[in-house]
C-alpha positions, 0 to 999 in steps of 0.5 A: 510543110516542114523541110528536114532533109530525106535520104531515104534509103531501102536499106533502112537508114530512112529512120534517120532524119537530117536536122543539118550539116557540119559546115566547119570547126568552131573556136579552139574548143571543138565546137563545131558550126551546123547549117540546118536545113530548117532555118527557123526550126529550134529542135537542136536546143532540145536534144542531148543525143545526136546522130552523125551521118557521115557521106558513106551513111555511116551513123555514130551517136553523140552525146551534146554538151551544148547547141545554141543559136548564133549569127547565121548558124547554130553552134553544136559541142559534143561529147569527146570533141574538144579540138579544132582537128577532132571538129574537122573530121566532122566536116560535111556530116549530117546531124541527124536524129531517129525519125520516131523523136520527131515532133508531130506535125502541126494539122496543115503541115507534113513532113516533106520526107513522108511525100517520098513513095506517094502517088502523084495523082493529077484529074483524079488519075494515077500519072506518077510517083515521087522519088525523093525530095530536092532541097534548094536555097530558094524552094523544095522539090519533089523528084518525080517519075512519070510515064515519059520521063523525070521532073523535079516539081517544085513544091508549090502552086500552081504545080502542087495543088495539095499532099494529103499524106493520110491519103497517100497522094500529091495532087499537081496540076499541068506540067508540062512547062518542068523540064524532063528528064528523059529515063536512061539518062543521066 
């Protein structure tokens, strides 16, 4: 599985694919500091346009001047942001890019975004659907909706026994032990 961030939208800003976030300014020259959400991924070196999105889904392009590698970071300069003030309006933006430009997945990998929608099937039967997918510091979640409420499963056995995209299924074991979230609240 490859761990790009999903905000899926019904409005279609779901073409976008999160690579990352615009933690703080960097240096006097503009650059600015990016935590990607893949932190073994190398597709920042690759591209000469990026997408912002800021927390409203507004997206603006950018064009990059550089992106390299640094301690615990990647370090991204754009076009026509050359100071340290221009860099902070940037802060919390997520670097994204159109879903099409994404490598294809390796035969035993799936994008975890293309989970979102799939049936959650357990013994063969139909028993929920996942809803979106959590990220955290230690482990990746689905969100799931099932018929007595929502859980959060995490993306790992012995709760996901298998996701077969060309078959539109997640396969999961026993859940019972995942908390539940009642529906209707909050």
């Amino acid at each position: 599985m490859i761990g790009e961030r999903d905000r899926s939208a019904p409005d279609g800003s779901d073409q976008w694919v999160a690579l990352g976030a615009i933690s703080r300014p960097h240096g006097v020259r503009g650059e600015l500091r990016v935590h990607l959400f893949n932190a073994d991924s190398e597709l920042l070196a690759t591209r000469t346009r990026v997408h912002l999105r800021d927390a409203a889904g507004k997206v603006t392009a950018h064009e990059v001047r550089s992106s390299r590698r640094a301690p615990k970071t990647w370090l991204l300069a754009l076009e026509g942001v050359t100071t340290p003030e221009a860099a902070e309006l940037l802060r919390d933006h997520e670097v994204c890019i159109p879903r099409d430009e994404m490598p294809a997945p390796d035969e035993d990998e799936f994008y975890l975004r293309d989970a979102v929608g799939l049936p959650v099937v357990r013994e063969g039967e139909k028993v929920g659907e996942v809803l979106e997918v959590m990220l955290y510091p230690s482990m990746e979640c689905f969100r799931c909706r099932f018929a007595d409420g929502i859980r959060e499963v995490p993306v790992m056995r012995p709760w996901v026994e298998g996701v077969d995209i060309e078959a539109g299924e997640v396969r999961v074991s026993d859940l019972d032990d995942l908390p539940l979230e009642k529906l209707g609240e909050g």
